[in-house]
N, C-alpha and C positions, 0 to 999 in steps of 0.2 A: 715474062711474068714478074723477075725480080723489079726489072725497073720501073713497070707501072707500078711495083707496092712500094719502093724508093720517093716516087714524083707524090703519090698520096701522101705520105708521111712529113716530107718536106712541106706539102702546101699550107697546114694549117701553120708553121712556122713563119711562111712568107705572108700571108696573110695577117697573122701578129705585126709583123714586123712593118709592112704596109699600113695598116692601123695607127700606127706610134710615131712612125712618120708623118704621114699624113695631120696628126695632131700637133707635131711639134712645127707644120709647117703653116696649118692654120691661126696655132694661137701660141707659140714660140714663146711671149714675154709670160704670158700667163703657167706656162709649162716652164721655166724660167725660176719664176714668184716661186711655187708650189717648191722647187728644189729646193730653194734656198729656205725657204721656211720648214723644212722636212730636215732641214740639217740641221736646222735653229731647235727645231722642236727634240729632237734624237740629242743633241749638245745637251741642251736646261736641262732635262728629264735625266740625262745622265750623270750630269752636274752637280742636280737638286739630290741624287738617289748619293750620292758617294759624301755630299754633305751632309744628310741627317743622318748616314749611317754614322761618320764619324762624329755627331753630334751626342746622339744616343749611348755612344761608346765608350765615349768621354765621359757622360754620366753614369755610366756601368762601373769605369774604372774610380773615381771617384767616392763613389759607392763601397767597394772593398777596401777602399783604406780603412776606411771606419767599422766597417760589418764584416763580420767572416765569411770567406767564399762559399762555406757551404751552406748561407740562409740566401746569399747576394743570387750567385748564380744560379742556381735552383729556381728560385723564386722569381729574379726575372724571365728566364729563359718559359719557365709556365705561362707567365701573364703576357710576355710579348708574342705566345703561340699560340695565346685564347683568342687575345685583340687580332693580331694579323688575321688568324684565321677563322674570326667573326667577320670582318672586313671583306673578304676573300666569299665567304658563303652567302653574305646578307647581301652584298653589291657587285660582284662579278665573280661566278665561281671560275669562269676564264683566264682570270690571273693568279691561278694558282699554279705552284711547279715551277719551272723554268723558264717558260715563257717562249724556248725556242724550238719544243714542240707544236706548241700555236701557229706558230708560223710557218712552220713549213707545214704543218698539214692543212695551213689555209693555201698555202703555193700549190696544194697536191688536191687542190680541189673540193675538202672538205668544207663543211657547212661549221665555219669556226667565229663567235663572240670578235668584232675587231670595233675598235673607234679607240675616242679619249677617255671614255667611263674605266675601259678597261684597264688603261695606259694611266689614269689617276690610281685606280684604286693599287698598281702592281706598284706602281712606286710610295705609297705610302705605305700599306701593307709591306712591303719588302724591305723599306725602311725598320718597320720596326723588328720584325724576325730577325734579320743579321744585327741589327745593333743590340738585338737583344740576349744575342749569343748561342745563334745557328750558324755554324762554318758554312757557310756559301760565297757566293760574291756577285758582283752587282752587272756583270756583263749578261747573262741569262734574262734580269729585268730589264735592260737597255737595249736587247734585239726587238724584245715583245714591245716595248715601249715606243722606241723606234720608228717599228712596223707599223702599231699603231695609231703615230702620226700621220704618218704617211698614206696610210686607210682614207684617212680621216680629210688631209690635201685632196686625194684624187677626189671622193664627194664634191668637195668644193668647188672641183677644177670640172666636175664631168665629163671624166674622164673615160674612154673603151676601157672595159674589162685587162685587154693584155696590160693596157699603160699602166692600169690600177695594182697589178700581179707585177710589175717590176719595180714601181716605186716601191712598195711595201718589203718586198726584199732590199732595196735601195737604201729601206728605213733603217731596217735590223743591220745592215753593215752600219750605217752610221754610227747607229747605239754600238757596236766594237770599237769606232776608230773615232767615238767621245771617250769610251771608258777606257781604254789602252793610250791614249794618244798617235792608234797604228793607222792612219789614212790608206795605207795599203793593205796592211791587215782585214781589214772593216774589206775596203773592195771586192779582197778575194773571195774573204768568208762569203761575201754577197752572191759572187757566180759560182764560188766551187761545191757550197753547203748548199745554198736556198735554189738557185734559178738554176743550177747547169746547165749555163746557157756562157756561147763569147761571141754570140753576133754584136757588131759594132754599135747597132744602134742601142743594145739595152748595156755595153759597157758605158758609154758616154755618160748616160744617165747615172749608171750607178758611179761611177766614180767624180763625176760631181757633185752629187749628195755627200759620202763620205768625207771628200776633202773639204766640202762645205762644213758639215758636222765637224771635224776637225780643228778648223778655223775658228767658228762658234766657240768651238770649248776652252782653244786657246784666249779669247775675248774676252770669255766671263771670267776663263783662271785669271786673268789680270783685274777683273774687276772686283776680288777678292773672295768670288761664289766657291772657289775651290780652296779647303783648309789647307791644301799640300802647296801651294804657289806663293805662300807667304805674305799674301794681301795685296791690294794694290799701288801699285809704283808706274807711274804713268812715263818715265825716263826708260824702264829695263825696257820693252819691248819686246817681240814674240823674241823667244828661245829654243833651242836646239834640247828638251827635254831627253834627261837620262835617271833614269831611275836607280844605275847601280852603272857603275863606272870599272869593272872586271881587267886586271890585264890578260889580255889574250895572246898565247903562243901557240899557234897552228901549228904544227909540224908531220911529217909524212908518216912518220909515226900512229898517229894521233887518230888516221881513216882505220885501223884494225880496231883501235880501243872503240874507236865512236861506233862501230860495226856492232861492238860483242854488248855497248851499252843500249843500244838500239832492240837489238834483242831482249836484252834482262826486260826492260821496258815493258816495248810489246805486250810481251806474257804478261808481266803485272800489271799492265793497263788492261789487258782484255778479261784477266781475275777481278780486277775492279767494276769493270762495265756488268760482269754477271751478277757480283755481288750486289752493287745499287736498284738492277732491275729485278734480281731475286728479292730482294730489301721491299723492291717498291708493290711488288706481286702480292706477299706478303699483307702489306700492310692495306692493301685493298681487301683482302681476303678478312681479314680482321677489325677492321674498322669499316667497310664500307662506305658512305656518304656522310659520313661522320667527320667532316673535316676540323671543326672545331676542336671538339676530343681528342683526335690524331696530334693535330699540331701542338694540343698545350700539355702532351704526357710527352711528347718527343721531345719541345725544351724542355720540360721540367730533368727528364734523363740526361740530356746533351747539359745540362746546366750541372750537374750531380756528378756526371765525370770529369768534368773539366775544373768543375769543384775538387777532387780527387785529387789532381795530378799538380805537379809544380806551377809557382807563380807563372812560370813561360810561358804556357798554356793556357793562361785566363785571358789572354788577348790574341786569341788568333788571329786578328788582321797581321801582329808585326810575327807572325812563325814564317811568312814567307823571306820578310827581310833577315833572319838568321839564315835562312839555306843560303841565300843569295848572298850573301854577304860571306858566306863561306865561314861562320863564325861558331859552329855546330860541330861537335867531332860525331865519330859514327855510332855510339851508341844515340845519340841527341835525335841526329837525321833521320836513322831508324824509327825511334818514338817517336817524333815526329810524322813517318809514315804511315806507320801503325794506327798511331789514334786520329793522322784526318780520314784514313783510309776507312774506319770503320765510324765514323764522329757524321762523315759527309754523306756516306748511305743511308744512313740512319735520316739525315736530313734532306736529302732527295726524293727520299720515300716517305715524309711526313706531308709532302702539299706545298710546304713553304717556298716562298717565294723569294726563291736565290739560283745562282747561275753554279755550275759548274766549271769553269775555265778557270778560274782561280784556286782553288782547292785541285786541279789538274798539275797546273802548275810546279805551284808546291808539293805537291805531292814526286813529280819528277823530277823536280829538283833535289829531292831531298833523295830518292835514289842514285840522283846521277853524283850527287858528294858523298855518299855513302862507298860509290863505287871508284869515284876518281880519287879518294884514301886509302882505300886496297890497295888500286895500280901502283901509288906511290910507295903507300909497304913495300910492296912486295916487289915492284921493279925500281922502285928509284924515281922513275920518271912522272913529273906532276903536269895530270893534262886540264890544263886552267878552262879548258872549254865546258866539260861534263855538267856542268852545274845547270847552264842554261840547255844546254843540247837535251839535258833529262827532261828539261824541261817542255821545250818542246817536243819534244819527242812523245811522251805521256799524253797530252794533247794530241797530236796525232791519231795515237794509235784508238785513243777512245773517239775520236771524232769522226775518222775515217778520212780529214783535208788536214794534210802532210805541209802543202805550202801556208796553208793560212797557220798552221801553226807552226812554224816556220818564222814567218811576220810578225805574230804577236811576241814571240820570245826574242826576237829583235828586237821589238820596238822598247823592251827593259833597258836595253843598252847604246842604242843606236850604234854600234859600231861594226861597221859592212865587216872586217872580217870573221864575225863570227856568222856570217854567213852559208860559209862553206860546213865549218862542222856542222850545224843548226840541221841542212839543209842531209848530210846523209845519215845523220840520226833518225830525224823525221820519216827520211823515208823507209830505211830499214825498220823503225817500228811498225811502219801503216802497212807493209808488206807482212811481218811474221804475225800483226794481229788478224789481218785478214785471212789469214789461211785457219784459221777459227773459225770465221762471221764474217761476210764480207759487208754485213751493216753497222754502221753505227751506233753507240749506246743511245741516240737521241733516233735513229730512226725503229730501233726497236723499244725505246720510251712510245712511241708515236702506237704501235702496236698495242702496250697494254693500256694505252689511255684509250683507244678505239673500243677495244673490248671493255675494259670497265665503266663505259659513258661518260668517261671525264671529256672527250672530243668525241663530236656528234661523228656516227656509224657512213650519217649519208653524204655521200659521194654528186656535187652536182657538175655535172654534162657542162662543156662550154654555153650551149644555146638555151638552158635553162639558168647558167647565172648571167650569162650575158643578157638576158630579158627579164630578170630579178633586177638588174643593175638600172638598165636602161626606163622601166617602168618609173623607181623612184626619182630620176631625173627626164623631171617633163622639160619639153622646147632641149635636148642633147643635139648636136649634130650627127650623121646615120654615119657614125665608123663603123668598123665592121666590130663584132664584140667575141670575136672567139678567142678564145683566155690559151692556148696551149703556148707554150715558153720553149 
């Protein structure tokens, strides 16, 4: 009895997997093309989004030299939550939020808004929310963005159903390993978050996208698209990018600290995850369909405390480079967690259109130096890892993927030893938050956006999207089209 319900459950796998074959065996160059433009398209879109945020930003900051923070902030932070989120309700109310609820409840089958309409309007709109002065960050719009290029490829390529379900998760890694510069990172999130899936054939795929998106973005940073590359110098050539250059001393020591910091974590990461989705409960309950009004009373607040508090503060892009840079003592790191801690709920739960992984980040970094100047009080002993271990770690534990984040808090430093601590911080947090919840803050986002119509209720069947799919592409070839991963 077991194993005839084993052979059923496998078949529609193999069947996927025969399908995607079979396509890459008929038209190879063409499924090829689509890759590489899906990495080009994930690159720009990630490119373009981290450009005009610091374009906007620029003029934020510019702004308060001459005006006081509390007419500047305030008052952008309203008007850039009116426009985004006029933009957001009048042209795709799909690109609201994070963007990587979207995608996976389009991977889980839901009837979810995908193409470039959507993937235009999140990147402008999300432009102007963070540069307007909502603590998000831009990896959230570059999985959705990503993804839906990649939508948008298969169309073109008429492509079976499952091909179309694994590029588009293919897409959304890419958009991580444009905006991190982490090609492994972007992979894993691909199979460990979206697909959970490590059949060969849907690795191959996705790890050529990613490393392609990678590639790309290294192209454009040279071509001056990206303000942090320093413009273009046609002599420098691709480089070994580090964003923070940490000295690192591992020592045997350092597995119990990174144990007990793993822990603090956890629990504060899993306090956070309830806080955002209580936040966001909340703010459906209270505003309803009111996205417009929601986003421009949430900057106008997020603009008003941030007005409040020290100059440090009024440019939250650079709070991550004080943790990181270790340059914060512990009342600093603290306030620092404090206010993205309750700054990013706030803004998670307004609509806007910004990611979470960065303000994660930070946020665990900033515990893990809060914690690694303790150890040093009080023992003596300075463990140079905790900064980024917190940081990944935080990650983790709200994500539920221990290795992917893991990879991205590498990819700050590229240096393999900080591998090993990274790697048992990570997992001791994703272990003690799980024994909480063993879902995600994004797959119990996925929950209230079901229930409050923000993502359509209905659930469609392999053989009713596979003949949705196949209808719109007249003259297809007869793959097979059942979508299970």
């Amino acid at each position: 009895m077991n194993q005839g319900t084993n052979s059923k459950a496998k078949q529609p796998n193999l069947v996927s997997s025969k399908s995607i074959r079979k396509l890459l065996k008929r038209r190879w160059f063409i499924v090829t093309i689509a890759l590489i433009l899906t990495g080009f398209g994930a690159a720009i879109t990630g490119v373009l989004f981290k450009f005009g945020v610091h374009i906007v930003d620029d003029w934020r900051l510019e702004l308060l030299k001459d005006i006081p923070a509390w007419i500047v902030l305030p008052g952008l932070g309203g008007i850039g939550g009116l426009v985004s989120g006029y933009l957001i309700a009048r042209l795709a109310p799909a690109a609201g939020g994070s963007g990587v609820t979207h995608i996976m409840a389009f991977l889980r089958h839901r009837s979810v808004p995908m193409g470039l309409r959507v993937g235009l309007v999140k990147l402008l709109a999300g432009i102007i929310a963070i540069g307007s002065g909502f603590p998000l960050g831009p990896e959230g719009p570059s999985v959705q963005m990503g993804g839906s290029v990649a939508w948008q490829m298969a169309r073109w390529l008429k492509a079976p159903i499952a091909f179309r379900r694994v590029i588009v998760a293919a897409g959304g890694g890419a958009g991580i390993a444009a905006i991190f510069s982490a090609p492994i990172g972007g992979f894993i999130y691909a199979i460990e978050e979206l697909l959970n899936s490590a059949r060969p054939v849907v690795l191959l795929l996705v790890v050529v996208t990613t490393f392609w998106a990678d590639t790309w973005a290294d192209v454009l940073q040279e071509l001056g698209l990206d303000p942090s590359a320093g413009g273009f110098d046609s002599n420098l050539g691709f480089q070994l990018q580090r964003e923070y250059t940490p000295l690192v001393r591992f020592l045997p020591i350092d597995l119990g600290y990174l144990i007990g910091l793993g822990i603090i974590v956890g629990l504060l990461a899993e306090l956070y995850c309830r806080y955002v989705l209580t936040m966001q409960r909340k703010g459906n309950i209270w505003f309803n369909n009111r996205l417009i009004l929601r986003m421009a009373l949430s900057g106008t607040i997020l603009g008003g405390m941030y007005a409040s508090l020290p100059k440090t503060f009024h440019h939250v892009g650079d709070l991550q480079n004080v943790i990181a840079e270790g340059s914060a003592d512990i009342s600093m790191a603290l306030g620092i967690f404090v206010v993205l801690f309750i700054s990013t709920g706030l803004a998670a739960a307004s609509g806007a259109p910004g990611g979470l992984f960065y303000p994660m980040l930070t946020l665990g970094g900033a515990i893990g130096l809060a914690c690694g100047t303790w150890v040093e009080a009080l023992t003596g002993h300075v463990p140079s890892t905790y900064i980024f271990a917190g940081m990944g770690a935080f990650v983790a534990a709200c994500s539920r993927t221990p290795i992917t984040a893991m990879f991205l808090a590498f990819a700050l430093t590229k240096d393999l030893l900080i591998l090993k601590p990274l790697l048992v911080a990570c997992i001791t947090s994703f272990l003690v938050a799980r024994l909480f919840n063993e879902e995600s803050i994004y797959e119990r986002q996925i929950n209230i956006e079901l229930s409050s119509g923000t993502i359509n209720n209905k659930q469609l069947d392999s053989n009713e999207e596979g003949n949705n799919f196949l209808n719109e592409q007249p003259g297809l070839p007869n793959f097979p089209s059942n979508n299970k991963l």
